[in-house]
C-alpha positions in Angstrom: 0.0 0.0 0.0 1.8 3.4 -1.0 0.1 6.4 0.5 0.6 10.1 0.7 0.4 12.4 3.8 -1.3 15.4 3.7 0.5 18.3 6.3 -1.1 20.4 8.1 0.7 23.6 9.6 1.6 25.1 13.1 1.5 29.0 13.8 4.3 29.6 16.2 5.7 32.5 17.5 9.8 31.5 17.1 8.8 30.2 13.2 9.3 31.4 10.0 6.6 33.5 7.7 8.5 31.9 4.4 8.0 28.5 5.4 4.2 29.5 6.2 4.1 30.6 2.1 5.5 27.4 0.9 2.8 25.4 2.2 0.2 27.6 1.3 -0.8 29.1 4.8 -3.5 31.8 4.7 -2.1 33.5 7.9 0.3 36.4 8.1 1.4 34.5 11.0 5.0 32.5 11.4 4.6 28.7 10.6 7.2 27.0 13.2 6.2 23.7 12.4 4.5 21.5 9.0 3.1 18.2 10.7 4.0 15.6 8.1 2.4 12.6 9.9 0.0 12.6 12.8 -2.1 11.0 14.7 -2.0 13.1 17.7 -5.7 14.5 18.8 -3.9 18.5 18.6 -3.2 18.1 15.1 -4.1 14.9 13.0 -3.2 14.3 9.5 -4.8 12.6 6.7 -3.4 10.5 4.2 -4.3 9.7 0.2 -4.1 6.4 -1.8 -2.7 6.2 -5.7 -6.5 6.6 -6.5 -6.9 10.2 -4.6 -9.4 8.3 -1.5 -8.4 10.3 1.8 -8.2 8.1 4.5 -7.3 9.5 8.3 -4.7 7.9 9.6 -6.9 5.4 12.4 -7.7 3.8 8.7 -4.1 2.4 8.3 -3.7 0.8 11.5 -7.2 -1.0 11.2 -5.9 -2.2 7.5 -2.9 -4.0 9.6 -4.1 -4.8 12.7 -2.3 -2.7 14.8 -3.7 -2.8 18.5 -2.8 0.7 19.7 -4.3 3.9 20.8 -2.8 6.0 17.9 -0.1 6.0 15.6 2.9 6.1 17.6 4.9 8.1 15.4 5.2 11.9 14.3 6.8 13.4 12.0 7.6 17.5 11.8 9.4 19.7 9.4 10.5 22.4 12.0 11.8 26.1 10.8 13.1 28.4 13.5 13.9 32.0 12.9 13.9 32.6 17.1 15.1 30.3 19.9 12.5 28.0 20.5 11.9 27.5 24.8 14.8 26.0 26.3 12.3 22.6 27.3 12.7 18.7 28.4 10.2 16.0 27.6 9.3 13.2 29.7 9.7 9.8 29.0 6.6 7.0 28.8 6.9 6.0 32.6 6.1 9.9 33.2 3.6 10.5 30.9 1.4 7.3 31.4 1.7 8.1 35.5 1.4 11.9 35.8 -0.2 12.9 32.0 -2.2 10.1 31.5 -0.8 9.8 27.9 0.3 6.6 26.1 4.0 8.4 25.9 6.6 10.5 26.6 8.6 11.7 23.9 11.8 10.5 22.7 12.7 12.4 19.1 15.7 12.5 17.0 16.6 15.3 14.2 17.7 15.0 10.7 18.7 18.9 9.6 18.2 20.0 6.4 20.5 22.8 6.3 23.6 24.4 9.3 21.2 24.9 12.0 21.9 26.1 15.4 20.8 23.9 19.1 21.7 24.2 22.3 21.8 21.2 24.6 22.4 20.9 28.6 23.8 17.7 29.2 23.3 17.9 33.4 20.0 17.1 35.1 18.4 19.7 36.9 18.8 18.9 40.5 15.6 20.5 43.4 18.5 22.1 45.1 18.6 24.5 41.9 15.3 25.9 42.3 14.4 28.6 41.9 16.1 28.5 38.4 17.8 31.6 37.5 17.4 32.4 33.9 20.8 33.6 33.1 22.6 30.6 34.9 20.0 27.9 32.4 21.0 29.8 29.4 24.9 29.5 30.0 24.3 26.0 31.0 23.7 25.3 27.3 26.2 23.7 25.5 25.9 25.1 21.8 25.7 22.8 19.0 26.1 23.7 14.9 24.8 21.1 13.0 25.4 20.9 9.4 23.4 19.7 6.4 22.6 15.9 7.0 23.7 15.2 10.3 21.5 13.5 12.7 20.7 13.6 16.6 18.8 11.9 18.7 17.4 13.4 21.8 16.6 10.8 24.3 13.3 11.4 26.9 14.9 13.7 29.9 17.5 15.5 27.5 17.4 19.2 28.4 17.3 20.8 24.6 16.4 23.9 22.6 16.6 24.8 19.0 18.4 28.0 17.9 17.7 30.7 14.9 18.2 29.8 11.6 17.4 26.3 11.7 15.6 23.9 9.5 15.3 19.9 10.4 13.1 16.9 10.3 11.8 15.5 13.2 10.9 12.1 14.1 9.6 11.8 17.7 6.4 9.9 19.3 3.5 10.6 19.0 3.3 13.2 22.2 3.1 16.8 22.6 4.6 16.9 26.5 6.7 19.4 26.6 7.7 21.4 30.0 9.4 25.0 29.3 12.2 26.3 31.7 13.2 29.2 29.8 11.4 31.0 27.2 13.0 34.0 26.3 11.2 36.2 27.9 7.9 35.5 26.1 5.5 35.1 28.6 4.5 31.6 28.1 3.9 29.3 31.1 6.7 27.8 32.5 6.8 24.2 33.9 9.6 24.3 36.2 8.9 21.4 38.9 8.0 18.7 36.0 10.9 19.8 34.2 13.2 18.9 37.6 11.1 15.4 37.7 11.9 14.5 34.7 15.6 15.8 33.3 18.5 13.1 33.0 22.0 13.0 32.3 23.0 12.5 29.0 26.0 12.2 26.8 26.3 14.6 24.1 28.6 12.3 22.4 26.7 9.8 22.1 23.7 11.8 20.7 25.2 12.2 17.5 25.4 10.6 14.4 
């Protein structure tokens, strides 16, 4: 069965008005984020046969059987022209537990051109609190990925993604996301899940 996906796009305040003519939005507003695949209930894509039928996507797990609340994976073309919040994401223990979601959210990044992302590789420990804006932003350790590298950003990881940068991203099918910084855009912070649930990682062995 060969099928196309039909995106759907995401106003967002850090994205980019050029990406939002490209796929045809009818807003002035910046487009951070084209939703290539979805199942998620915030934003859910369709898909099309050879023949032109449109299916949603619930159609292709009935056709093989597939046993699961959703589809599990998501798919996002993401272009920044701002630093998007400096965030963490929980992983499925979390989510199923405190969210009462199926999963966290575990995503990797294929970039599409130099881009620009800013990882802190140290949990956040209670003692911290309250978190002090300038000491989270020279916490991060900043990354310049080139055309067709890839990253993978494990449940826990402490991330942002910087100006200028264009990627694919391939993550599960969750939209959990707790802020800790945000630039000074009045958003709402989640500060004490964000402590719960960052980890320790290895930058090195993020990259591929």
């Amino acid at each position: 069965m060969i099928l196309k996906t039909i995106p759907k796009i995401r106003e967002m305040i850090w994205g980019d008005r050029e990406l939002g003519k490209l796929f045809g939005a009818k807003s002035e507003k910046p487009v951070g984020e084209v939703w290539l695949l979805s199942d998620h209930p915030l934003i859910t894509t369709e898909v099309q046969t050879l023949s032109g039928k449109t299916l949603h996507i619930n159609s292709v797990l009935e056709s093989f059987n597939l046993n699961i609340e959703r589809f599990p994976i998501l798919l996002k073309l993401i272009s920044a022209k701002e630093w998007l919040s400096i965030q963490v994401h929980p992983d499925d223990s979390f989510a199923r537990k405190i969210e009462k979601e199926p999963w966290g959210k575990t995503e990797c990044w294929f970039f599409l051109k130099k881009s620009t992302i800013g990882l802190i590789p140290e949990k956040i420990n209670p003692d911290e609190l309250p978190l002090k804006p300038d000491k989270i932003k020279k916490r991060l350790k900043i990354l310049h990925p080139q055309y067709g590298d890839f990253l993978y950003i494990p449940a826990g990881t402490m991330h942002a993604i910087g100006p200028e940068s264009m990627l694919i991203e391939i993550q599960q099918s969750s939209d959990l996301t707790y802020r800790v910084y945000d630039w000074e855009r009045g958003r709402d912070l989640h500060i004490e899940k964000a402590v719960l649930v960052s980890k320790n990682v290895n930058i090195d062995n993020l990259i591929y």
